[in-house]
C-alpha positions in Angstrom: 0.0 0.0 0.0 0.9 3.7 -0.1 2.4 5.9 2.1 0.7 8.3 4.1 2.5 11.9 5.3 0.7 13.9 7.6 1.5 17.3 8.6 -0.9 19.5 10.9 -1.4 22.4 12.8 -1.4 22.7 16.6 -5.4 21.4 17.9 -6.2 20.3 14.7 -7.3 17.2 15.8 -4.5 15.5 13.9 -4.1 12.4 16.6 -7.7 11.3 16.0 -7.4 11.1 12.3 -4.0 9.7 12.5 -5.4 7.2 14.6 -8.9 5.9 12.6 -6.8 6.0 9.5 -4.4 4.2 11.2 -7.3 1.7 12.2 -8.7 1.7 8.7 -5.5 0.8 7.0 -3.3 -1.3 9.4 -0.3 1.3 8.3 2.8 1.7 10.8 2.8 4.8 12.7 5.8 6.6 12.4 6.7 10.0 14.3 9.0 12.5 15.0 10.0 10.6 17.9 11.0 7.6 15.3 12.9 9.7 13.6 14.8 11.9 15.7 16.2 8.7 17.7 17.1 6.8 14.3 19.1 10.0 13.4 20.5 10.2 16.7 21.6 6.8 16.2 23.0 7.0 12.9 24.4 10.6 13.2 26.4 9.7 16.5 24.4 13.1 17.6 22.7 13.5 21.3 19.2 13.0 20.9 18.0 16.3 22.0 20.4 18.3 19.9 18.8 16.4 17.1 15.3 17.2 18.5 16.2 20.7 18.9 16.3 21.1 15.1 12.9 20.6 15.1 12.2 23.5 17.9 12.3 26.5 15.4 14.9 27.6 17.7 18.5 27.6 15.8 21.4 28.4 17.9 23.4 31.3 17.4 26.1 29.7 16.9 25.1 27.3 14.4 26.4 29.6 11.2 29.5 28.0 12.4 28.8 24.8 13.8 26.3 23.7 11.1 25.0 21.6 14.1 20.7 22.0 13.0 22.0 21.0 9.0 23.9 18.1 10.3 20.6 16.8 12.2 18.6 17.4 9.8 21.0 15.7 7.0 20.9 12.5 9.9 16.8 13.1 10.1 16.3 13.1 6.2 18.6 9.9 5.8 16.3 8.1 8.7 13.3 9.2 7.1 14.8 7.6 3.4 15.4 4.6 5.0 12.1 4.0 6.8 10.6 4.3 2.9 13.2 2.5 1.3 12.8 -0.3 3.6 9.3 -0.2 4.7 5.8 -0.6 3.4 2.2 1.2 4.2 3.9 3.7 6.4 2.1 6.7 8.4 4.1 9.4 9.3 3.0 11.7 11.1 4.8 15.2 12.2 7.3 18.0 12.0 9.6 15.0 9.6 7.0 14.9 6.8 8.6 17.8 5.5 11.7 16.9 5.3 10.7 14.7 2.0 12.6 17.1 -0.4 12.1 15.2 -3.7 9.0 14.1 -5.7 7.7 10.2 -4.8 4.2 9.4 -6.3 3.6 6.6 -3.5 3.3 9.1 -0.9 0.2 11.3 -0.6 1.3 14.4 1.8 -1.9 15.3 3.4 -2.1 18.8 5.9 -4.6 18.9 8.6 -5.6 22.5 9.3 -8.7 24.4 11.2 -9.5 28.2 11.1 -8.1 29.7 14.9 -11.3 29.9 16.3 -11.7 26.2 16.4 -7.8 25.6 17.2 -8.5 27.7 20.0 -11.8 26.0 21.3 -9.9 22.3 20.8 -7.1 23.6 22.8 -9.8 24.5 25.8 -11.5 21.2 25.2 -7.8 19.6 26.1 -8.2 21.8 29.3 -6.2 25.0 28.7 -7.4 28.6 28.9 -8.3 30.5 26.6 -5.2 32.4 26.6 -3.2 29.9 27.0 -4.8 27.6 24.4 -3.9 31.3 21.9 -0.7 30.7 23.0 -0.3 27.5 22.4 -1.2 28.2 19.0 0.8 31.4 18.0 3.6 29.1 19.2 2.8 25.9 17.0 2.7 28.1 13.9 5.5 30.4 14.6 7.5 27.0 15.0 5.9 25.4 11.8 6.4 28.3 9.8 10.5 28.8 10.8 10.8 25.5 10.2 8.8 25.1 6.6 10.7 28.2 5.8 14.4 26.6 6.9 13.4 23.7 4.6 11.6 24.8 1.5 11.6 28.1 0.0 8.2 28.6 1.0 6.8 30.8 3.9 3.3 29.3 4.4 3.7 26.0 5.8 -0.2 25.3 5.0 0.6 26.5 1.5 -1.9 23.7 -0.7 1.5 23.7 -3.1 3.5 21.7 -0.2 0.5 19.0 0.1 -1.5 16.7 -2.1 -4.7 17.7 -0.1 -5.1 20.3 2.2 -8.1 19.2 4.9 -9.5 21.6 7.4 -10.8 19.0 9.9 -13.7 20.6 11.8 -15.5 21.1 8.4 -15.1 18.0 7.4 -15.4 16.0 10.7 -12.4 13.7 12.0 -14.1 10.8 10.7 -15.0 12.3 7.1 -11.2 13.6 6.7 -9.8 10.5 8.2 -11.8 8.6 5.2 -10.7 11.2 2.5 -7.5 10.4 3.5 -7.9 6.5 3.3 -9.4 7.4 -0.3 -6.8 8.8 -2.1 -4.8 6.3 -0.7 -6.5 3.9 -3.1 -6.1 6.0 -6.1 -4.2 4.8 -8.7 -2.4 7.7 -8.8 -0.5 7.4 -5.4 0.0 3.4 -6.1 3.5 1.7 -5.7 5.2 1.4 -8.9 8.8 0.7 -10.2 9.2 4.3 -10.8 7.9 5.7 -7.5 10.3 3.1 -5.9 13.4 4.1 -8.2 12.5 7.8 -6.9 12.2 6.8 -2.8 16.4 5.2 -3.7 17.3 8.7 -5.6 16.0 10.3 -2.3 17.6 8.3 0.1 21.0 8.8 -2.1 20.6 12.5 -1.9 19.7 11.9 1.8 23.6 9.7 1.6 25.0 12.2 0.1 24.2 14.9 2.3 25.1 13.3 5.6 28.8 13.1 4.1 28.9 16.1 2.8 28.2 17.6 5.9 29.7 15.3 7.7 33.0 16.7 6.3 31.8 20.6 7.0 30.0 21.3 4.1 26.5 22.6 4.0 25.0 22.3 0.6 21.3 20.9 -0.8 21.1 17.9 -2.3 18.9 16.0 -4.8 19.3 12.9 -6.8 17.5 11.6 -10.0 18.5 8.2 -12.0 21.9 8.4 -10.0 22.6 11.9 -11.3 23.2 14.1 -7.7 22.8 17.6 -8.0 24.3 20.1 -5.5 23.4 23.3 -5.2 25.4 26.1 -3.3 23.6 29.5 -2.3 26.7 31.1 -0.8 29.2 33.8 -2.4 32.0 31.2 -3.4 36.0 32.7 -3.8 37.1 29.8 -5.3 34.6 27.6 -7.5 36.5 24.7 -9.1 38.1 24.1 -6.0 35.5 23.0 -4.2 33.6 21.7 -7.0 36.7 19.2 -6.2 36.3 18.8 -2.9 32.7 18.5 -3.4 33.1 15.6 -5.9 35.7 14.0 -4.2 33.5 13.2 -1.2 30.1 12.6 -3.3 31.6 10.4 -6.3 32.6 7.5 -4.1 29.1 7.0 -2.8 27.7 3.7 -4.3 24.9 4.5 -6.3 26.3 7.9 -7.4 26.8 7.9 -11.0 27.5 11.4 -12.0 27.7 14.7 -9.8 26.5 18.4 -11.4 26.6 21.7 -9.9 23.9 24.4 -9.4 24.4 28.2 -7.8 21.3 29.1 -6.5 19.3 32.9 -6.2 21.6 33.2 -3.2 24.9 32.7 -4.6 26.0 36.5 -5.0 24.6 37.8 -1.5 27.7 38.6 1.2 28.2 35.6 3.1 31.1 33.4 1.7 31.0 29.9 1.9 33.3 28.2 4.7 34.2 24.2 5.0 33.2 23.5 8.7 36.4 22.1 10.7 34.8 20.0 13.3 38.4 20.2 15.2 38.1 23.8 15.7 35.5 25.4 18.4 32.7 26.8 16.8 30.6 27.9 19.8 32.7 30.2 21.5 31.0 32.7 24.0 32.3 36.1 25.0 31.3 37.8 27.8 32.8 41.3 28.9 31.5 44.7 29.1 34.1 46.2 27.3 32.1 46.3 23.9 34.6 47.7 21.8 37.3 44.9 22.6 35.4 42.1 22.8 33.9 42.8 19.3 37.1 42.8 18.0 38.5 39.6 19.9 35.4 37.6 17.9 36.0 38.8 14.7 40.0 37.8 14.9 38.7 35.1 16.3 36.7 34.2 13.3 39.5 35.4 11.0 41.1 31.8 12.1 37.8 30.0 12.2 36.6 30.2 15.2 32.8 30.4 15.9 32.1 33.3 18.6 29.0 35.4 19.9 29.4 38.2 22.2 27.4 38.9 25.3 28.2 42.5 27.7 27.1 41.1 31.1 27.2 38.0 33.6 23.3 37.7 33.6 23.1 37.8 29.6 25.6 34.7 29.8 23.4 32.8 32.1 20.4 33.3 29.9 22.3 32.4 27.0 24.0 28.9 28.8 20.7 28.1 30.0 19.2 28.2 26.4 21.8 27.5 24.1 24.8 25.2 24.7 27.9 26.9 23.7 31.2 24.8 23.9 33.9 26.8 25.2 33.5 30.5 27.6 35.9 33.2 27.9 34.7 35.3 30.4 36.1 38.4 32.2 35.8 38.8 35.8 35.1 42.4 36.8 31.5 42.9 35.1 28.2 45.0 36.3 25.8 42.9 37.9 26.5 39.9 38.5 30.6 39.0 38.4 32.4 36.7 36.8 34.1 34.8 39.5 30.0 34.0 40.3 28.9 33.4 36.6 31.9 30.7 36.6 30.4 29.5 39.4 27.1 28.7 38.4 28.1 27.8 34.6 30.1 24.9 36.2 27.2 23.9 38.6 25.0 23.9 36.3 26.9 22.9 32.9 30.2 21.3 33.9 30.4 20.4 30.3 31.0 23.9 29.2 35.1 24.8 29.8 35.8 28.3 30.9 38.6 30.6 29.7 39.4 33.7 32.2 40.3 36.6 30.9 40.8 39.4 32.9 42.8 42.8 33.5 41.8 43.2 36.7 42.3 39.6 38.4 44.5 39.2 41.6 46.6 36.2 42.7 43.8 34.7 44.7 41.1 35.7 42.0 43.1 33.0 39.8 43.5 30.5 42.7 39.4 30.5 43.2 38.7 30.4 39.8 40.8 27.3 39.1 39.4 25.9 42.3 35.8 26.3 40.9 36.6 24.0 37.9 38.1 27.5 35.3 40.2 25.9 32.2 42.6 28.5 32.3 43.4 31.7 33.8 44.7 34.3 31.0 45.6 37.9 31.9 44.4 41.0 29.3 46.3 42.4 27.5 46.2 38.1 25.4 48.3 37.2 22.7 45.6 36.0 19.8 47.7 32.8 19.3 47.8 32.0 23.2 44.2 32.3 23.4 43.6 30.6 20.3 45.8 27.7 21.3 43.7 27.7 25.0 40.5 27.2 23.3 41.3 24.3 21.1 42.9 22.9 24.0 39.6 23.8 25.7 37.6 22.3 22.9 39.4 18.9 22.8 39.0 18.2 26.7 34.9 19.1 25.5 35.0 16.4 22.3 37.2 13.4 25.1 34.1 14.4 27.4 
């Protein structure tokens, strides 16, 4: 039998379809949950980093990490495999869009409802009203940041993404449930040699990618007849080379008969395309009131690849830990607010993972003794030379990556 792919809005009654066209068909449920621990598996990647691409949250340091497009990469490649492998499959969730190429077997159905009735299903489940709002605004702003990350689309409900579109209170869960289980038995959406030849050119795009960024690159992938295209929509300095490096990594890939290149609308915007180097430290934090020269330590820092963001104040860097999980912390000691002999404190209560780099202008003998004492990397004194603290943080980083 078909596939089913079912994408829907926040109290849009999705679970009940799901489950009578699950009853109706005998299909295997599969969710985001499925996914996201396959990938995990695959990927070598913590489960909820690999769950937190899903969030609509992307870290801010992931323009150097790349950490969201290697889960998703590991995500898409679990998702190839399930319909490689499997038959009569329901999948239901943030995943089903993360089918980036063309397969007639599977219809891609979104469940929908106007707000009013999202809003009165989310009181029925026992929220307020407000709350239920909430809930909603949420679901959407998270739909649409992630629709938008994936596609070049902005409406995640846009009928273009979908085979059918079905607003479910209209209809009735049990109505849209048997819509559902009657396009399944078109002929149009019935397994054939050709859907199946396109379900292995997606899962060798889906190959493809996870090696390509795998070895720091960050490029979109498709596949047709063994023909992989890869396009780039970055400002590239030097094209043939890593069209090389590009093939090199792609053309060894069984199943991969020929490799072709595609520049995308971006290509000539400002941001130049960098290899990620996964022995480097790309999630560097900075945290010192002095604007001016902690603004210029990231960008030398980036000038020899080092991911940074910049933060001005002790509390800042405590929001920022407890929401984002940066790798590696230099951190001055004489701050506003809260200090940074206290910051260090906390930071290595509460994520001992994270090492800490002091650096300070201010710092006296027994300042260094308590920070060490309190679990600090290393003690640095301002004014740094770049090469010292660039040494220090790969140090840093490779006692994070033996962790």
């Amino acid at each position: 039998m078909s596939d089913v792919f079912v994408f829907s809005g926040v109290f849009c009654q999705a679970e009940s379809v799901v489950k009578r066209v699950l009853d109706e068909t005998g299909s295997k449920l599969v969710s985001d949950a499925d996914i996201i621990a396959e990938a995990s598996e695959l990927g070598g990647i913590a489960k909820d980093k690999v769950e937190r691409a899903l969030s609509g949250k992307t870290s801010i340091f992931n323009k150097f990490s790349h950490e969201r497009e290697r889960s998703v990469a590991w995500m898409r490649y679990a998702l190839a495999k399930r319909l490689v492998e499997g038959d009569n499959l329901l999948v239901s969730g943030m995943v089903t869009q993360l089918l980036s190429q063309s397969i007639a077997h599977v219809l891609k159905v979104c469940l929908i409802d106007d707000m009013h009735k999202r809003i009165e299903e989310g009181c029925n489940s026992g929220l307020s009203e407000k709350d239920a709002q909430k809930a909603v605004q949420q679901g959407d702003e998270t739909a649409i940041e992630w629709v938008r990350f994936l596609t070049d689309f902005d409406d995640p409900w846009d009928s273009k993404l979908y085979d059918m579109v079905v607003p479910v209170s209209k209809s009735g869960v049990e109505h849209a449930a048997a819509l559902i289980v009657e396009q399944l038995g078109n002929s149009a959406v019935k397994t054939t040699e050709a859907s199946k030849k396109a379900a292995e050119d997606f899962m060798l795009a889906a190959k493809v990618e996870t090696e390509l960024v795998s070895k720091g690159h960050n490029v979109r992938v498709n596949s047709k007849n063994g023909v992989v295209t890869l396009s780039i929509n970055q400002k590239v300095l030097l094209v043939e080379r890593l069209e090389n490096e590009l093939r090199e990594i792609a053309e060894p890939i069984e199943g991969v008969e020929k490799v072709e290149f595609r520049f995308g609308k971006d290509f000539y915007e400002a941001d130049i395309y960098r290899r990620m180097d996964f022995e480097l430290p790309s999630k560097v934090l900075l945290v010192d009131d002095e604007r001016e020269f902690v603004q210029t330590l990231s960008e030398r820092l980036m000038l020899r690849d080092l991911g940074s963001a910049v933060v001005y104040d002790g509390e800042s860097a405590l929001d920022l830990v407890s929401e984002d999980e940066p790798e590696v912390m230099i951190l001055d000691l004489k701050m506003p607010g809260i200090d940074g002999i206290e910051v260090l404190r906390r930071v290595k209560s509460e994520r001992p993972g994270i090492e800490v780099v002091i650096l300070t202008g201010h710092g006296s003998e027994q300042d260094r003794k308590t920070c060490m004492e309190l679990g600090a990397f290393a003690y640095l004194n301002k004014p740094v030379d770049i090469d010292v603290l660039s040494d220090t943080l790969k140090a840093a980083y490779e006692r994070v990556r033996q962790s």
